[in-house]
N, C-alpha and C positions, 0 to 999 in steps of 0.2 A: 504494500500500500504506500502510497501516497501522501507526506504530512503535509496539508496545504500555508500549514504556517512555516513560510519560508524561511525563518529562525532559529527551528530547533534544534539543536544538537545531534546529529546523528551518533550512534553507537557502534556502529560496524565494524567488525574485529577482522584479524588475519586483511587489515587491505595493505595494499601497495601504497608508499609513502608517497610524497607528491615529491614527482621532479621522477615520475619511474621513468624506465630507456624508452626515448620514442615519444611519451607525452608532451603533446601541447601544453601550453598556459594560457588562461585567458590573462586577458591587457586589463588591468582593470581600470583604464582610462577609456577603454575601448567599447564599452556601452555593450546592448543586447545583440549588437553585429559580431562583436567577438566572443561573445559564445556560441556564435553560428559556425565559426570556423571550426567544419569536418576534414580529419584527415582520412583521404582515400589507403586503405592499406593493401583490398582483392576490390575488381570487381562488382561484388557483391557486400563488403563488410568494410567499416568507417570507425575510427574512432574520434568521442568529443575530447575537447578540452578539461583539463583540471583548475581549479580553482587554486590562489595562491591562500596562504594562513590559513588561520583554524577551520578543523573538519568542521563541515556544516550536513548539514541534510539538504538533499539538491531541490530546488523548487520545479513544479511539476511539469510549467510551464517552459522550461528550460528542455528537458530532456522527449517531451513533447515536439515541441517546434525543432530537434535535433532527430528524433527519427522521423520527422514527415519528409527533411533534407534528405537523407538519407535513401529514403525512399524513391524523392522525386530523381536523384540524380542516376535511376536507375531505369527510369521510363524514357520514350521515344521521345525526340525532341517536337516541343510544340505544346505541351499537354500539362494543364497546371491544376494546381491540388483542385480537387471537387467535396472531397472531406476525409476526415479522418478521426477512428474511434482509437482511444490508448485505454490500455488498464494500468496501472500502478502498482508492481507488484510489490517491490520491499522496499523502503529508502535509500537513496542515492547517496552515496558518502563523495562531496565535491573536489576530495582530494586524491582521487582515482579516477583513471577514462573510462567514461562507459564505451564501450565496442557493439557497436549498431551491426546487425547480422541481416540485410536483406534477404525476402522469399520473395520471387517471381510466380504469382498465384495465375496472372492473365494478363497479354497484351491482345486485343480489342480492336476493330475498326475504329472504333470511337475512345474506348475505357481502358486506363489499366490498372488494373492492382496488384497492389504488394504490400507483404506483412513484413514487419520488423520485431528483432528484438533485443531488449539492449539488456547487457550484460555487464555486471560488474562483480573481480575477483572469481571469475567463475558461475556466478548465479545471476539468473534473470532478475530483474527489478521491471521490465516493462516488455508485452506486448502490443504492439499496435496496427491497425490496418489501415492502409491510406488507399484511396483512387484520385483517380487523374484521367483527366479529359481533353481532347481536344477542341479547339473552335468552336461553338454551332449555335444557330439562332433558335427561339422559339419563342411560346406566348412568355408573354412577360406580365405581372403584378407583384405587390409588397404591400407588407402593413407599414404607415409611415410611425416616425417616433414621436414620443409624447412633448407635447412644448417646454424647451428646455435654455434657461439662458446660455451662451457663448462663453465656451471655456477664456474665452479674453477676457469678460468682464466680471467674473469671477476671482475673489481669493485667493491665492496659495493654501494648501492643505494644511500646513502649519497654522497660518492667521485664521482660517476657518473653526480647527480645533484649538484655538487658544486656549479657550474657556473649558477643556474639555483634557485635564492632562493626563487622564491614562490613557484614554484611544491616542492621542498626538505622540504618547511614547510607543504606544503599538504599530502606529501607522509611521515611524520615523525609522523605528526600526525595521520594517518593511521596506522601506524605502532607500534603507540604506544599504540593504542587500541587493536591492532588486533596482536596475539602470534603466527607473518608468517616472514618468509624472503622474499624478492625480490631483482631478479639480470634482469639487460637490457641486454640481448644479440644482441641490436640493438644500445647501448650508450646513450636510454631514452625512454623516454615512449612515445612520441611523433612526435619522427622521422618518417619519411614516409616510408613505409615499401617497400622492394625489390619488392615484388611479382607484383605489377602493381595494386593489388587492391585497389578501391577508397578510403578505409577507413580499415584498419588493424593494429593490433600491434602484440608483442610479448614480453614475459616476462615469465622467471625463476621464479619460488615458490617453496615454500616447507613452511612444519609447523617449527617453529622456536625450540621446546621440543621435543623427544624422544615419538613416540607414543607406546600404549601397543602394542606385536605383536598377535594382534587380529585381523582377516579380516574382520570384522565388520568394526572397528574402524577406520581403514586405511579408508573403504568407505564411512563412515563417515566423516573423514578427510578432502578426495579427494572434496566431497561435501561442506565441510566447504571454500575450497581454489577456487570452480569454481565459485562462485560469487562476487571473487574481480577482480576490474580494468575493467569487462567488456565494462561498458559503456565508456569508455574513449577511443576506438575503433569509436563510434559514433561521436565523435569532429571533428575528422583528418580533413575529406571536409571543416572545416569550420575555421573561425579567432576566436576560443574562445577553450580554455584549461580546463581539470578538474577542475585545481586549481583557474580558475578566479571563482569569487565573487559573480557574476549574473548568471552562471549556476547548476540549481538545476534540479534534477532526482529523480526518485523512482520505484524502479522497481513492476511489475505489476505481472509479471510472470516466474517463473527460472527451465527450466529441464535440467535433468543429465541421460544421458544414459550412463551406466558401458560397457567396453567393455572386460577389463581384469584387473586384479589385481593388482594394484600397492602402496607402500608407501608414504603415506602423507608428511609424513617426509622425503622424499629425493626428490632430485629437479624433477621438472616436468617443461615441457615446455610447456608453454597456447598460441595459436596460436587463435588471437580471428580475428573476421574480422563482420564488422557493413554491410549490403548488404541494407540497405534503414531508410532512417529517414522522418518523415513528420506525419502532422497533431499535432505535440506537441507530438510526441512517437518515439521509435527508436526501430530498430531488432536488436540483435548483436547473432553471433552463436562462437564456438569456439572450440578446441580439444587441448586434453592434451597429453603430450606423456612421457614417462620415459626418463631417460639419454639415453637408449639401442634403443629408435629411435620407440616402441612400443606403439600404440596407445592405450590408456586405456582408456579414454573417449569421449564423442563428448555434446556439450552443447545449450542452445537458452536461449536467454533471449528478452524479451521486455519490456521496460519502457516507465515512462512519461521525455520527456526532452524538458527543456524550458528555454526560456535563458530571461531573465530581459533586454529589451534594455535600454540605457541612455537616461536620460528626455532632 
């Protein structure tokens, strides 16, 4: 599994220390484009980058958007992601490469797909299946998004949670792992949302660096950014916040359906909404839209979510 809190400590024993022979490093000046850099090693299998300093737990979205590359760089040219479902199997320790293992399942008149799996010390941590499409027109509609002010004229996430200083140490420290912007076009992250449903938010992103203009990379990107904050859609119904102490999650399952092109790097609006929690799990679904009002993705997530009561 998955810990979606991108902070926490991993525990993973028997790993290869960082700087093993052959690994990369990410730049750590080098934003979400330099954890994009896959090194080719067969054909078919790729390894990521390592992180420099303390073991962390890899964030999902990271290792995600590294096997859809993976993937894509394995398909006919012409043909760009159409979606892609991951499972999350064990935590990712960032001071090791994970090793992306392409399968060629079918290349297609139109479709291809390919599973991946990434590996680390030996053991799976993620299965995923990506497709890929070429060109083609057809009927077109979209739901448009809910009226939302312009991440320009909005806050900094900081001055936002001023008033609010354990989410502003939660989300700083998110932030300071993770090379994103966030803006509240709602004045936080856990205001109760307009629309009437029982459990929703909404929140501005974007990649915090300059990505290459490469439409891989951007869907790569896009993928790197649809696995934040979701679960935090799952609380709303209830008396307990991301940032309290006794709430811990880990996501199980994360898919991305691409619907149009858009840059990672310039703001996107994530309109998530939780439609059921129970049994120690939660749903959460979500859609992204460009500034221009354009729907470029639509997303689901499921996790484990359990909250510690007090003794």
């Amino acid at each position: 599994m998955h810990a979606a809190d991108p902070h926490t400590t991993a525990g993973t024993r028997g790993a290869q220390p960082a700087g093993a022979p052959g690994a990369g490093h990410v730049d750590p000046e080098g934003g979400v484009g330099a954890l994009l850099q896959l090194e080719r090693l067969e054909s078919l299998i790729f390894r990521g980058p390592t992180h420099a300093g303390e073991r962390i737990r890899l964030y999902g979205g990271e290792v995600a958007a590294q096997a859809m590359l993976a993937a894509g760089r394995t398909v006919p040219p012409g043909r760009a992601l159409n979606s892609l479902g991951v499972y999350f199997l064990l935590p990712g320790d960032s001071t090791v490469p994970v090793i992306y293992k392409v399968g060629v399942a079918r290349d297609g008149g139109t479709f291809s797909t390919r599973t991946v799996e990434g590996r680390q010390s030996g053991r799976p941590i993620l299965w995923a299946t990506a497709s890929f499409q070429s060109p083609e027109r057809g009927l077109s509609h979209q739901v448009p998004p809910s009226p939302a002010r312009m991440p320009e004229t909005l806050p900094s996430a900081e001055n936002a949670l001023a008033d609010d200083p354990p989410m502003l140490a939660w989300l700083s420290e998110v932030t300071s792992r993770l090379p994103v912007e966030i803006r509240f076009p709602d004045g936080s992250l856990h205001r109760p949302s307009e629309s009437g449903h029982i459990a929703a938010l909404r929140v501005w992103l974007r990649t915090r660096h300059k990505l290459a203009d490469s439409p891989e990379i951007h869907a790569a990107g896009l993928v790197y950014l649809s696995d934040l904050l979701m679960l935090a859609a799952s609380l709303q119904p209830h008396p307990h916040r991301i940032a309290d102490g006794n709430v811990w999650f880990a996501t199980i399952g994360h898919s991305v359906i691409l619907h149009a092109p858009a840059r990672a790097d310039d703001w996107l609006l994530y309109e998530v909404e939780s439609d059921w929690a129970g049994a120690g799990r939660c749903l959460t679904r979500g859609r992204l839209f460009d500034r221009a009002g354009r729907l470029c993705a639509s997303t689901t997530q499921e996790a484990v979510l359990r909250v510690s009561e007090a003794e």
